[in-house]
C-alpha positions as semicolon CSV with decimal commas, in nm:
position;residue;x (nm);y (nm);z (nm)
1;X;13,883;40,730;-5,187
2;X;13,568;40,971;-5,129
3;X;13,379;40,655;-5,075
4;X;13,629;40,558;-4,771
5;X;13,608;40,889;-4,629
6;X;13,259;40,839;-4,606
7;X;13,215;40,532;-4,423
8;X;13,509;40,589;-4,180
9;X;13,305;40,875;-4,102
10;X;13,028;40,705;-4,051
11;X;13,168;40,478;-3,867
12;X;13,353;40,724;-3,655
13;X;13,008;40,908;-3,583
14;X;12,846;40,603;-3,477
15;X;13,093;40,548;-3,237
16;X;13,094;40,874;-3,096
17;X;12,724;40,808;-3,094
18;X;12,744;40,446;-2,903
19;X;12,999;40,663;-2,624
20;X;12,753;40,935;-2,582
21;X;12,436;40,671;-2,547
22;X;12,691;40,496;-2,298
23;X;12,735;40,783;-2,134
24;X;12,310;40,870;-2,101
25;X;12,285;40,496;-2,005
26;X;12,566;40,551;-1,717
27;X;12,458;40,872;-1,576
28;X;12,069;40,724;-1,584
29;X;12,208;40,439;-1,396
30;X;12,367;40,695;-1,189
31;X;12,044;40,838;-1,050
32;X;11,767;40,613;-1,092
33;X;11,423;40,738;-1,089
34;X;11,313;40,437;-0,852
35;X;11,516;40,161;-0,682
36;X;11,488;39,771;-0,713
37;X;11,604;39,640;-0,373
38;X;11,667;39,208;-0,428
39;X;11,587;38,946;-0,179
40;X;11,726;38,619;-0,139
41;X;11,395;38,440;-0,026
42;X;11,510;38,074;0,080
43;X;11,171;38,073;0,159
44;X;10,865;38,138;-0,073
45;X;10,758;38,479;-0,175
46;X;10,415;38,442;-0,016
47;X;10,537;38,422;0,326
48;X;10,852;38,667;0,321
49;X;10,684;38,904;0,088
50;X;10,436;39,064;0,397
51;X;10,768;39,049;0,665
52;X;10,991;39,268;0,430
53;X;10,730;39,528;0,304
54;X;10,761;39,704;0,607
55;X;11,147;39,747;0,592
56;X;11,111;39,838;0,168
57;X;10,820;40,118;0,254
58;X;11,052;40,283;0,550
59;X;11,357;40,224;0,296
60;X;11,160;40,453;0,037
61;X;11,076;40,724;0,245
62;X;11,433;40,743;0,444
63;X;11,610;40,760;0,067
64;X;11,360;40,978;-0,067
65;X;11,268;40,780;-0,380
66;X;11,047;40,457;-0,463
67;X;11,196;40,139;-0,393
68;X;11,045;39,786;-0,486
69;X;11,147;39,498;-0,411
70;X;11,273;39,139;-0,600
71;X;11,251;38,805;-0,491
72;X;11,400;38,542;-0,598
73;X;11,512;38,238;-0,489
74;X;11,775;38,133;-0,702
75;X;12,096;38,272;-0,613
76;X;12,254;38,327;-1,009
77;X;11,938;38,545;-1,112
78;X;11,985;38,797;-0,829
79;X;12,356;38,855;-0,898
80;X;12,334;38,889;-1,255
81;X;12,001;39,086;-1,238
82;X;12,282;39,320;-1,012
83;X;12,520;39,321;-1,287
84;X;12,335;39,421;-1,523
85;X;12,153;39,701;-1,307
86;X;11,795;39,549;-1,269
87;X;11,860;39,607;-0,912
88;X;12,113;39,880;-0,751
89;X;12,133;39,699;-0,392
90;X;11,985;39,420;-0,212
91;X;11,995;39,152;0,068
92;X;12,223;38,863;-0,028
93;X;12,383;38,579;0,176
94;X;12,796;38,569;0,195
95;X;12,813;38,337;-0,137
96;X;12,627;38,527;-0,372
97;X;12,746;38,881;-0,201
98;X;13,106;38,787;-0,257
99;X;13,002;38,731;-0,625
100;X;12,793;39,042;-0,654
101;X;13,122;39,203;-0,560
102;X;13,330;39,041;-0,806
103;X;13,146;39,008;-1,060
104;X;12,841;39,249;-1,078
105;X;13,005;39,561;-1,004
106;X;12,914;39,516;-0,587
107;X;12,978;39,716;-0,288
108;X;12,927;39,583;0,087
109;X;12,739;39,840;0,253
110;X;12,614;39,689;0,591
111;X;12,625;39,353;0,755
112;X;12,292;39,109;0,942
113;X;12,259;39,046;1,315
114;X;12,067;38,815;1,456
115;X;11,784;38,878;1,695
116;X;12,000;38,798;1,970
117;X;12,276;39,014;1,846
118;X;12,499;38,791;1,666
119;X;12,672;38,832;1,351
120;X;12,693;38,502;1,239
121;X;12,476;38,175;1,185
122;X;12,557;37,827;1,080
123;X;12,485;37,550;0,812
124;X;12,331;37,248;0,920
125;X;12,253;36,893;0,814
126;X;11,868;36,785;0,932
127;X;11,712;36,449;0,918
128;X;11,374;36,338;0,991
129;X;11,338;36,315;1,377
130;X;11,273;35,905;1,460
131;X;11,478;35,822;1,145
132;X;11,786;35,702;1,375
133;X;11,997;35,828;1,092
134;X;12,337;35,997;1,272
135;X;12,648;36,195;1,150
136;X;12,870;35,886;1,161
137;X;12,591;35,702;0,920
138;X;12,623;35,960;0,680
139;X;12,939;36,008;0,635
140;X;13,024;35,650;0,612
141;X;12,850;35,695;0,252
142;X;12,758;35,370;0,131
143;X;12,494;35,489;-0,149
144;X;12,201;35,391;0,045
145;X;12,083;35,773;0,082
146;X;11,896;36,050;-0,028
147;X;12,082;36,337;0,052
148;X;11,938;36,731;-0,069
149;X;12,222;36,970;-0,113
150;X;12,143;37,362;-0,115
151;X;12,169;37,601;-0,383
152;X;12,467;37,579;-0,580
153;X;12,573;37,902;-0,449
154;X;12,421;37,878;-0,153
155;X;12,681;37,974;0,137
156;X;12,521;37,704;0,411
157;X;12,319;37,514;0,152
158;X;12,627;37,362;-0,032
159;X;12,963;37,562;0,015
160;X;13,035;37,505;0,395
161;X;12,876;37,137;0,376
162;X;13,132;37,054;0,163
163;X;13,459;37,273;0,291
164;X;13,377;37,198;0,691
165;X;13,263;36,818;0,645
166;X;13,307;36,658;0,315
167;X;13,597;36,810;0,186
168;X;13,827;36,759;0,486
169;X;13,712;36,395;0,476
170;X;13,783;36,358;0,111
171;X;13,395;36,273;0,056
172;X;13,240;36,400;-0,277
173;X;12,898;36,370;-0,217
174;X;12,761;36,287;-0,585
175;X;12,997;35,948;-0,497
176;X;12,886;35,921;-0,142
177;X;12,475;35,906;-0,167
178;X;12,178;35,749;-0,371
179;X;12,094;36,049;-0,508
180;X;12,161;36,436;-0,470
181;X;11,969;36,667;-0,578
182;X;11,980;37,085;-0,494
183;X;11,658;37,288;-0,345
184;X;11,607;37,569;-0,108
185;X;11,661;37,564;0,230
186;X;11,181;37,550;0,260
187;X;11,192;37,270;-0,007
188;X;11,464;37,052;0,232
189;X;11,295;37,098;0,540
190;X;11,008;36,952;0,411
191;X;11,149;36,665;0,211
192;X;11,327;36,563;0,480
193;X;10,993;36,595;0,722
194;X;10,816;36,385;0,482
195;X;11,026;36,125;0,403
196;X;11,132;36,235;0,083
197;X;11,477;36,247;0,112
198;X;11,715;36,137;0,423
199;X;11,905;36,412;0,521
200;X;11,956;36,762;0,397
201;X;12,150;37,039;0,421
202;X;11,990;37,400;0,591
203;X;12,065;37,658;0,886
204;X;12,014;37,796;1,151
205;X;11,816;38,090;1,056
206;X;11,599;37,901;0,816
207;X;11,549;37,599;1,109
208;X;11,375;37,918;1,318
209;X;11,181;38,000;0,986
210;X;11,060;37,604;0,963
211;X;10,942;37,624;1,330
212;X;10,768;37,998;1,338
213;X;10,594;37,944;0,956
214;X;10,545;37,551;0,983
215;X;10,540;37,423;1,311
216;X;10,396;37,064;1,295
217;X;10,681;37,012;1,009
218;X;10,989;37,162;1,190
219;X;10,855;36,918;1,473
220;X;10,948;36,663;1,244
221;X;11,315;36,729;1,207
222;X;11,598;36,718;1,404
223;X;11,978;36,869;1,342
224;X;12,259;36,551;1,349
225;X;12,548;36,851;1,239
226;X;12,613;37,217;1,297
227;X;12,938;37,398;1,155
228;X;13,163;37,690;1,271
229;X;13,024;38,018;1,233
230;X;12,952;38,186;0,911
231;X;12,946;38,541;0,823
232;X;12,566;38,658;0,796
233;X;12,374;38,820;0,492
234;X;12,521;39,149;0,377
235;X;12,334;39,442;0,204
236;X;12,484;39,473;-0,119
237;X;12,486;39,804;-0,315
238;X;12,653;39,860;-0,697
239;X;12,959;40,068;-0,678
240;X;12,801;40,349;-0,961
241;X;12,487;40,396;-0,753
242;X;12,510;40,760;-0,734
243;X;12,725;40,848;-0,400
244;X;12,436;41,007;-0,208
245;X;12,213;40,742;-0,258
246;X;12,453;40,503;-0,180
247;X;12,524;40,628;0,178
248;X;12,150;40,690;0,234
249;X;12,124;40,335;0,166
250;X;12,387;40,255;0,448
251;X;12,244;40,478;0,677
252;X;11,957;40,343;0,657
253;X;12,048;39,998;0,721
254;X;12,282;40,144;1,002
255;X;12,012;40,338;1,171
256;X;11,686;40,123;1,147
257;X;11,590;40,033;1,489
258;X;11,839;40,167;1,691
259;X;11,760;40,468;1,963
260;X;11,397;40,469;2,142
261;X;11,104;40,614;2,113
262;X;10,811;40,473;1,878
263;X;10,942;40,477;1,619
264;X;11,250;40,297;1,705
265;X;11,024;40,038;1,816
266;X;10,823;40,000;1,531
267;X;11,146;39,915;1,331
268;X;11,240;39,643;1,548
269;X;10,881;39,490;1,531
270;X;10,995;39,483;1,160
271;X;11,330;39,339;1,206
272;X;11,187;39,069;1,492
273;X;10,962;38,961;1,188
274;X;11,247;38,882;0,984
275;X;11,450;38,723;1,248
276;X;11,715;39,034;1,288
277;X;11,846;39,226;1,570
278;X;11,945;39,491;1,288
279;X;12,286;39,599;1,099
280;X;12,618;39,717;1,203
281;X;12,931;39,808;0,951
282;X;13,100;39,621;0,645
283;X;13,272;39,608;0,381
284;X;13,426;39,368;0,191
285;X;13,646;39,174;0,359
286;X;13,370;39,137;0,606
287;X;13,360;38,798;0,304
288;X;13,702;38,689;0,384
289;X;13,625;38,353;0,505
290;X;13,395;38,284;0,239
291;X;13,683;38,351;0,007
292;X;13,864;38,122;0,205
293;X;13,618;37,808;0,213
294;X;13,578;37,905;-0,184
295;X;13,981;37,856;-0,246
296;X;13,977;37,581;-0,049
297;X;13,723;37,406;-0,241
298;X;13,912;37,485;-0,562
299;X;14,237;37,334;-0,430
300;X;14,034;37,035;-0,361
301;X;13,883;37,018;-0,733
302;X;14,237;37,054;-0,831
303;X;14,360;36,790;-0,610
304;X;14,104;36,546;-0,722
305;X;14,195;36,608;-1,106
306;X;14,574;36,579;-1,036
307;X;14,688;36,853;-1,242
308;X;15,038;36,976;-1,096
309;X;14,949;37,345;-1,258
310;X;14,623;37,376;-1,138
311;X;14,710;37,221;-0,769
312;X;15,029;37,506;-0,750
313;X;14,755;37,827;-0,880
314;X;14,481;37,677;-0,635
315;X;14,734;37,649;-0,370
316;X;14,908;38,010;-0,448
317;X;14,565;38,163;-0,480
318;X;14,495;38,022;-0,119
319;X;14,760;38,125;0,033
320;X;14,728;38,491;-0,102
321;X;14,399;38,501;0,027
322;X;14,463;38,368;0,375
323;X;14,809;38,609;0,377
324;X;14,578;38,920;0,340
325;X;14,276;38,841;0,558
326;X;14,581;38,789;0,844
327;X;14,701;39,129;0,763
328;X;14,359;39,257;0,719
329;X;14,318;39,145;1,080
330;X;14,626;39,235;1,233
331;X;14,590;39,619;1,072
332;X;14,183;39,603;1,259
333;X;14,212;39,417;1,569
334;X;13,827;39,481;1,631
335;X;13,670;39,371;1,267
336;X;13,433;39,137;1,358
């Protein structure tokens, strides 16, 4: 009996011991010393690395506390280095945001504009300019082509490929071409410029990329397919960051180059690097049509296996989704 006492209460203290160190862990999390800000690079570190330093230094000193940056250009590293609190916020396209949301603890803080002001881009399929290859070639499939699909989680790379033109056309692509293999939106352009593969998916913000960076390569390409708008990158933020830093961080991002003066200025030198006009407000249903292409992909998936079960939750699920971005609209006539 004494001998049970003892290691229930040993096992109780080492619980009460694993809640406290929980708690230490939590309220370190809390208020970081320093702050890892991610970047989705499509492109290579090497060449973004120099355009975002400027932002990350201005970051630092408007929050009041270090902040280094992360690159990476796979998409599943970034949200799980997010979920497990690597990084507290960062720069993520609408796939991987609307992951970091659900599943790493994510906040929406801010959305991208473009240079020009708008607050959306496109996917796009290229092909090697001279190749004669066209939209209606492609999607006649035929398995005589080499076709490079984005990221896996990639919102213009792979996800609105397949739920604006292969989906609706019952077209899965692993049946439709030679091959298919996945690489970043740099890695396509050139593949496709040299011959390597036929056509490839990419966008519109990484075609402007291709012909600032690489030139004599973007000459070499040409777009055959453009799709409906898609909501730009977000910044991200985890939901525990402490509350101060947290709207620092959106104010930030809210603030940077707007006003005049030289400062102002200098800040959109910084954004014009990166291709931005700046940020304006978001939150998470800023993702709703991301959610949207995402259900509609699983009905699809569904479909294709013929489950009745599955086909009914894919379809419920949709409909759900669809039902409260409506209301979600109708309750904020001017969301963008």
């Amino acid at each position: 009996m004494i001998r049970r006492r003892l290691i229930t209460g040993l096992a109780l203290a080492c619980l009460v011991g694993l809640s406290a160190c929980g708690k230490a862990d939590e309220k370190k999390a809390a208020k970081p010393a320093e702050l890892t800000f991610s970047i989705l690079s499509a492109e290579n570190q090497a060449s973004m690395g120099p355009l975002w330093q400027p932002l990350i230094d201005d970051m630092s000193a408007y929050v009041g506390m270090p902040v280094k940056p992360f690159f990476a250009s796979n998409y599943t590293s970034l949200i799980e280095a997010m979920r497990f609190n690597q990084v507290q916020v960062g720069w993520f396209s609408a796939v991987p945001a609307l992951e970091a949301v659900n599943r790493a603890n994510g906040e929406v803080l801010s959305r991208v504009v473009d240079s020009g002001g708008i607050e959306s881009y496109e996917s796009v399929l290229i092909v090697k300019k001279g190749s004669g290859i066209s939209l209606d070639q492609v999607l006649k499939c035929g398995g005589k082509l080499n076709f490079g699909m984005g990221d896996a989680k990639s919102t213009s790379g792979t996800l609105a490929p397949k739920a604006y033109l292969f989906t609706p056309r019952n077209i899965e692509p692993a049946k439709c071409f030679k091959t298919v293999r996945s690489a970043s939106h740099q890695a396509n352009v050139f593949s496709v410029a040299n011959g390597v593969l036929d056509v490839a998916t990419n966008n519109s913000v990484g075609i402007v990329f291709a012909k600032r960076e690489n030139p004599d390569i973007a000459n070499k390409i040409e777009v055959i397919w453009t799709s409906p708008p898609l909501p730009e990158s977000s910044i991200v933020a985890r939901k525990d960051l402490d509350p101060a830093i947290r709207e620092k961080m959106r104010q930030f991002f809210l603030t940077y180059g707007v006003g005049t003066g030289p400062k102002a200025d200098k800040q959109r030198e910084v954004l014009k690097g990166l291709a931005y006009g700046g940020f304006r407000p978001a939150d998470s249903s800023y993702l709703d049509p991301v959610r949207e292409m995402d259900a509609s992909e699983t009905l699809a998936d569904a479909r294709r296996g013929g489950d009745a079960a599955k086909i009914a939750a894919a379809q419920k699920a949709l409909d759900a989704i669809r039902a409260k971005a409506a209301q979600h609209r109708a309750t904020n006539p001017d969301a963008g």
